[in-house]
C-alpha positions in Angstrom: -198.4 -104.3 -18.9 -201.6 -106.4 -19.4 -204.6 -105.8 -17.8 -206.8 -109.0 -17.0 -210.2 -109.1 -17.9 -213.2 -111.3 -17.3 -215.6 -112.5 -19.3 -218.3 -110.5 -17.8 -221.6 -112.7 -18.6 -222.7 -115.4 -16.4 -225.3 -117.6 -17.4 -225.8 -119.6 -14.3 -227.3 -122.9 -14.2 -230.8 -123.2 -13.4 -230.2 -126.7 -11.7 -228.0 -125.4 -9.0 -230.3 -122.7 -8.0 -233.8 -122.2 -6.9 -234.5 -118.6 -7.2 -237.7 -116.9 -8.3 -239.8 -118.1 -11.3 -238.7 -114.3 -13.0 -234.9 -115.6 -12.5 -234.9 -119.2 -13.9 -237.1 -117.9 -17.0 -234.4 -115.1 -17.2 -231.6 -117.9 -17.6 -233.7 -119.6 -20.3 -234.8 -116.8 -22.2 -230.7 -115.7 -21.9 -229.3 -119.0 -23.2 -231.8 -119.0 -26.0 -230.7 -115.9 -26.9 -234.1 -113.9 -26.3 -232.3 -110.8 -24.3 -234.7 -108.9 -24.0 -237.5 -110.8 -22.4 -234.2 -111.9 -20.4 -233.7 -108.5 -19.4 -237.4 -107.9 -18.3 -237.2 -110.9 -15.9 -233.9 -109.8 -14.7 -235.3 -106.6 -14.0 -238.1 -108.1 -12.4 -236.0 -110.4 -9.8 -233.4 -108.4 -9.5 -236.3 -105.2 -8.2 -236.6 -108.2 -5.4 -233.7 -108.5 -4.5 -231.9 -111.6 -6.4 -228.5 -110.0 -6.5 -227.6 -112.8 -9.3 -229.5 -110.9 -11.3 -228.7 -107.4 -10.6 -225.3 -108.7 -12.1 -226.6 -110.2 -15.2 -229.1 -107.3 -16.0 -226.1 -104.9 -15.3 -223.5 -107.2 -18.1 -226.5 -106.6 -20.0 -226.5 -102.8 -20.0 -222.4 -103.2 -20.0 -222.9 -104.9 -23.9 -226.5 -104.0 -24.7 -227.9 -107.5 -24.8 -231.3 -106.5 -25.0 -231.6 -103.5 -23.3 -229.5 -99.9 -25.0 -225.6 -100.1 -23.9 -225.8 -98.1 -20.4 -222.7 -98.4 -18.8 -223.9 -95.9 -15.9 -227.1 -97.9 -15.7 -224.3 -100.8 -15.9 -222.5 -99.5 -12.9 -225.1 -98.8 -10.9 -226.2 -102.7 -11.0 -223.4 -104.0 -10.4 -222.7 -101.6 -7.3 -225.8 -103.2 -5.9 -224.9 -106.7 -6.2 -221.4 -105.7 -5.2 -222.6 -104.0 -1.8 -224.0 -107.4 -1.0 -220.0 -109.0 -2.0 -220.9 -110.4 -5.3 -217.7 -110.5 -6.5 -217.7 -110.5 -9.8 -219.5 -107.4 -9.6 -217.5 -105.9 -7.6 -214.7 -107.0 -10.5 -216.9 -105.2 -13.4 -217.7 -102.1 -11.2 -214.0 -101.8 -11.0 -213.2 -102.3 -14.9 -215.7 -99.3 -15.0 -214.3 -97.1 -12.4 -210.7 -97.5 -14.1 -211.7 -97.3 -18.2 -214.8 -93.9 -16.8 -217.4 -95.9 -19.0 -220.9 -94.7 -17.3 -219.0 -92.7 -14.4 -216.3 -90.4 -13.9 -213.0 -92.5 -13.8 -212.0 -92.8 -10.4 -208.8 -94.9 -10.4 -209.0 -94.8 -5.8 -212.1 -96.4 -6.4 -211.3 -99.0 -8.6 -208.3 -99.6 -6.4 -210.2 -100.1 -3.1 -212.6 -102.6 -5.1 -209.6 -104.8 -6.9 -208.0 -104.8 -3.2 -211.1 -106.0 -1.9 -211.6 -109.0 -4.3 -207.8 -109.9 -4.6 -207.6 -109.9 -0.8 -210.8 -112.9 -1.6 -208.3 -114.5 -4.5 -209.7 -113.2 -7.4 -206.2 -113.3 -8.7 -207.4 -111.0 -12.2 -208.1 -108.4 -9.6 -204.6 -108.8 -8.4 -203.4 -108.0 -11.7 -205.2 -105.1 -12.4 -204.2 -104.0 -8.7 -200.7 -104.6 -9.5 -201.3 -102.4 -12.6 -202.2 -99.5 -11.1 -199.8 -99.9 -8.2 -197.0 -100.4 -11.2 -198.4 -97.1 -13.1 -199.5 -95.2 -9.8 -202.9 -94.7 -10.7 -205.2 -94.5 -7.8 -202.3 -95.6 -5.5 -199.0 -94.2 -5.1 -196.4 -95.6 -7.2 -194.9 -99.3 -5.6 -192.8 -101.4 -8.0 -192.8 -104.0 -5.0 -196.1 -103.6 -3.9 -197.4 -104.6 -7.8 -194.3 -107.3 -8.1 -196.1 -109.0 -5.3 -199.5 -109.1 -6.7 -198.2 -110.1 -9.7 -196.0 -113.2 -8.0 -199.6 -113.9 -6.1 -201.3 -114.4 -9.4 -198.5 -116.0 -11.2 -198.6 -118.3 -8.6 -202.2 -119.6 -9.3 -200.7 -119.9 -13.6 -202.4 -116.8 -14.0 -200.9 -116.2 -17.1 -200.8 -112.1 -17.3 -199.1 -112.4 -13.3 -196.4 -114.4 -15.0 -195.6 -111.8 -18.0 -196.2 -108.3 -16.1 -193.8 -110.2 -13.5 -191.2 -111.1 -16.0 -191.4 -107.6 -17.2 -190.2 -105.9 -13.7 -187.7 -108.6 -14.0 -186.2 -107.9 -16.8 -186.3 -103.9 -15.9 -185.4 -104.3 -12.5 -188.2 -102.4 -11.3 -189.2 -103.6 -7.7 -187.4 -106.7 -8.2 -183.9 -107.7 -8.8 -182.7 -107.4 -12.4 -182.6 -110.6 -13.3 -183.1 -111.7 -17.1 -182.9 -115.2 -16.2 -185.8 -115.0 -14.2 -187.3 -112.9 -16.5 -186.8 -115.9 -19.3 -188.3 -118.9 -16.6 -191.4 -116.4 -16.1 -192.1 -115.9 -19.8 -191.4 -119.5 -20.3 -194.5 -120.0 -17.7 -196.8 -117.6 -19.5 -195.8 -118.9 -23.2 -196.4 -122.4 -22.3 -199.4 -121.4 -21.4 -200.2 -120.1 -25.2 -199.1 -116.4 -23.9 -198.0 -115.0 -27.8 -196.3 -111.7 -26.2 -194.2 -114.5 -23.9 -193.3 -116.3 -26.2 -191.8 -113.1 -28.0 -190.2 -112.0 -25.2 -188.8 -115.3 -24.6 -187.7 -115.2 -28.2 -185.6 -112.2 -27.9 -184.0 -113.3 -24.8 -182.4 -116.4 -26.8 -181.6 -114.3 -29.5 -179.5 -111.3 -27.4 -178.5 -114.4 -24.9 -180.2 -112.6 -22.1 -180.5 -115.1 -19.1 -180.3 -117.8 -21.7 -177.8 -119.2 -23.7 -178.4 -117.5 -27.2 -179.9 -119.7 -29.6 -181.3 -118.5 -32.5 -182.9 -121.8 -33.4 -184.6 -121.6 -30.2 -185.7 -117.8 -31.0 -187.0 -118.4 -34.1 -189.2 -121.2 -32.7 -190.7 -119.0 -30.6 -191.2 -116.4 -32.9 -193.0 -119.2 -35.5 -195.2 -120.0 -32.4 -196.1 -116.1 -32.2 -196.2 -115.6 -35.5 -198.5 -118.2 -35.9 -201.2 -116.0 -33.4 -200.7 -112.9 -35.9 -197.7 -111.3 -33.6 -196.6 -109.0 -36.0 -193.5 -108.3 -34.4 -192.6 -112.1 -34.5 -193.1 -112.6 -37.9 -190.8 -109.4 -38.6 -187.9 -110.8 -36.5 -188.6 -114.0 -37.8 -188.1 -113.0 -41.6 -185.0 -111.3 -40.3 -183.4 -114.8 -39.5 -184.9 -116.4 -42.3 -183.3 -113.7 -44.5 -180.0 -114.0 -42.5 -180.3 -118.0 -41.6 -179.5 -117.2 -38.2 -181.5 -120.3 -36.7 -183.0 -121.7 -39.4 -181.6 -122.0 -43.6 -181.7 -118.9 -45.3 -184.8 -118.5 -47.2 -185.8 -115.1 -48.8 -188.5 -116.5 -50.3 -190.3 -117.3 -46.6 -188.6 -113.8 -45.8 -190.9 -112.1 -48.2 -193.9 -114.1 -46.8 -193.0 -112.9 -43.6 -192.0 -109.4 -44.1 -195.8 -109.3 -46.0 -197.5 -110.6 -43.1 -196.4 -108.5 -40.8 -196.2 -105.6 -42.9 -200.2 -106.7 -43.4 -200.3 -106.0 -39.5 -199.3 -102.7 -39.7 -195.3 -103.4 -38.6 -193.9 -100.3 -40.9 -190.3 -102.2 -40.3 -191.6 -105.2 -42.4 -192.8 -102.9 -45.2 -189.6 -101.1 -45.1 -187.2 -104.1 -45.4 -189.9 -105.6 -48.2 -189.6 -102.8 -49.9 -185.5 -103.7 -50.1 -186.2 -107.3 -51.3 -188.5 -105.4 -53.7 -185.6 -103.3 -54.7 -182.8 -105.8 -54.8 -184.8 -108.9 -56.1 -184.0 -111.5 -53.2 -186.7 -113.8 -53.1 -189.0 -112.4 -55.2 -189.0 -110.4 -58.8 -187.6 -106.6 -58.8 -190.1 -104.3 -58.9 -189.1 -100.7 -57.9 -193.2 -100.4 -58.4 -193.9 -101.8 -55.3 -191.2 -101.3 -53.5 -192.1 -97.5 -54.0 -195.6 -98.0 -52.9 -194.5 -99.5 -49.6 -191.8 -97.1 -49.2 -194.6 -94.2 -49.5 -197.2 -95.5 -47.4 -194.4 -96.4 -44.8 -193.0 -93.1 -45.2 -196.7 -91.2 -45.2 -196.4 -92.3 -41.2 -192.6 -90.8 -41.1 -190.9 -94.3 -41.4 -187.6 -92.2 -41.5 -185.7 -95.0 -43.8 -188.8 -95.6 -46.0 -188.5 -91.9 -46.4 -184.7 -91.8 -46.8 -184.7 -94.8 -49.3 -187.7 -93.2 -51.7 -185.7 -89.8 -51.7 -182.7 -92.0 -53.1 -185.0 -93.9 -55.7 -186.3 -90.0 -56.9 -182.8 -88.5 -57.1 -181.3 -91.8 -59.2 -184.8 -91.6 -60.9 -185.3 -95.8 -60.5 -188.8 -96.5 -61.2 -189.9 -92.6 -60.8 -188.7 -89.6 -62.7 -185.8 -88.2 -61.7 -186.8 -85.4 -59.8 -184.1 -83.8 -57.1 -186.7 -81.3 -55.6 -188.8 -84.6 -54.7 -185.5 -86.1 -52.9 -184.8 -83.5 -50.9 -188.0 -82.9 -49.8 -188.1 -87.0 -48.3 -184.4 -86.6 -47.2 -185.7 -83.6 -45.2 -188.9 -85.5 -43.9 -186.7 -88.2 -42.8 -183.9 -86.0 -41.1 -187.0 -84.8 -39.2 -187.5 -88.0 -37.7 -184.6 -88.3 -36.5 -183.2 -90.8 -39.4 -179.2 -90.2 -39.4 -179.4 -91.0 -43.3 -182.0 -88.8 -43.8 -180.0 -86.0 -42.4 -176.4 -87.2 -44.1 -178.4 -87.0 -47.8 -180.2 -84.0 -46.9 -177.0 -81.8 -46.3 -175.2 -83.7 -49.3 -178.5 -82.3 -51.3 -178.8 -78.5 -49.9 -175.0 -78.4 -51.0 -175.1 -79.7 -54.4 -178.2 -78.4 -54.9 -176.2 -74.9 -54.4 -173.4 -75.5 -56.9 
């Protein structure tokens, strides 16, 4: 699920107010970038009572513009300005109360304080609500309950409603099961430049999930994902690029891919690099590095990078031959549950015997 966050610092402008000299010299001094005379003035109006500036001080503390990062310090300005229904306040004491930065984590508390703001439409707080009511944190457990906050905030093209909604669809959880539903909510979100959507959305068209499968369709998505550094999408994507399911077959863009999200730590993508490596599809053999990506993939029990390396060790392809070695990694990747793993393991103990 996605929590919703705000951006916590508001710089308010000084024509639409007329507050105390200490607050508009506050805003100046905090748009040019001078926090911490901006934090004495802030201090200074908020000590008489400009609530405005009880919140700024306290996003102040929150980052430590200025002033030492004090999230208790934090929390304890923003409860202020939130007793007197600032809401966005009220929002950040929340954030606080749920994450325990400056104050034991009390997820009642941060409940009671979304409810109050979501009841206002502050549709982010009706996210979070949702969240907690989805994970049963601070509330008790009620698919419906967050489906409906999340339909309330979808509602308003809130993007993260429209993609923790979809989610329950597509599980069935509090809503009907209903992947076609699922696919016009992600739809929402990705329009809406939503990259884990637009995943989402991807896979649906590729299973034919509440869609009519279309790979061509999928892979457009996944471009669009992979294009904001979804690691996932650029693995999938390589996958039809290496298949041409969707689009021509290209192992050469497959390698690309595979590289880029094997950059972004997706272990899969090193793993199936590591193959092209081996079999010299799109780019030169070189057991080298496929060895390298099969050890550093393996190093975070990858069960068929570990499999695959114990085969290049007992065949001795780019390493010495070495059986010992094998059987170790077939172990390693039995371990993991890898059915390969396990199948050249036992093969291994029993010729290993003879």
């Amino acid at each position: 699920m996605k929590i919703s966050f705000k951006i916590l610092v508001v710089l308010l402008m000084l024509c639409t107010f007329s507050f105390a000299d200490e607050f508009n010299e506050a805003l100046n001094a905090d748009e040019e970038g001078n926090f911490v005379k901006a934090a004495q003035l802030y201090k200074k109006a908020c000590d008489d009572e400009n609530i405005k500036a009880c919140f700024n001080l306290g996003t102040m503390y929150d980052f430590g513009d200025g002033v030492g990062q004090d999230y208790k310090k934090a929390a304890e300005l923003y409860e202020k300005a939130c007793n007197k229904d600032n809401t966005d306040a009220c929002y950040n004491l929340a954030i606080l109360n749920e994450k325990g930065n400056g104050i034991e984590q009390n997820f009642t508390q941060a409940a009671k304080l979304y409810k109050k703001i979501c009841d206002n439409d502050e549709f982010d707080a009706c996210i979070n609500l949702g969240i907690l009511y989805e994970e049963g944190d601070g509330v008790e457990q009620n698919y419906v309950q967050a489906a409906e906050l999340y339909k309330k905030a979808c509602s308003q093209y809130y993007t993260n409603g429209c993609y923790n909604l979809a989610i329950l669809h597509e599980d069935g959880n509090g809503v009907e099961k209903d992947y076609a539903k699922a696919a016009e909510l992600y739809k929402k979100a990705c329009d809406n430049n939503d990259t884990d959507a637009c995943y989402n959305l991807a896979i649906l068209y590729e299973s034919g999930n509440g869609v009519k499968k279309s790979y061509a369709k999928a892979a457009r998505l996944y471009i669009k994902a992979c294009d904001n550094d979804d690691a996932g999408a650029c693995y999938n994507l390589a996958i039809l690029c290496e298949n041409g399911n969707g689009v021509k077959q290209n192992y050469v863009q497959a390698v690309k891919l595979y590289k880029k999200a094997c950059n972004r730590g997706n272990d899969d993508a090193c793993y199936n690099l590591a193959l092209l490596y081996e079999d010299g599809k799109g780019i030169k053999k070189d057991y080298t590095k496929a060895i390298k990506l099969y050890e550093e993939a393996c190093d975070k029990n990858h069960g068929l990078s570990c499999n695959n390396l114990g085969l290049l060790y007992d065949e001795g392809k780019g390493v010495k031959k070495d059986t010992d070695k094998a059987l170790e990694l077939y172990k390693q990747s039995c371990d993991v549950g890898t059915n390969l793993g396990c199948e050249n393991y036992k093969k291994s103990k029993i010729f290993s015997k003879k």
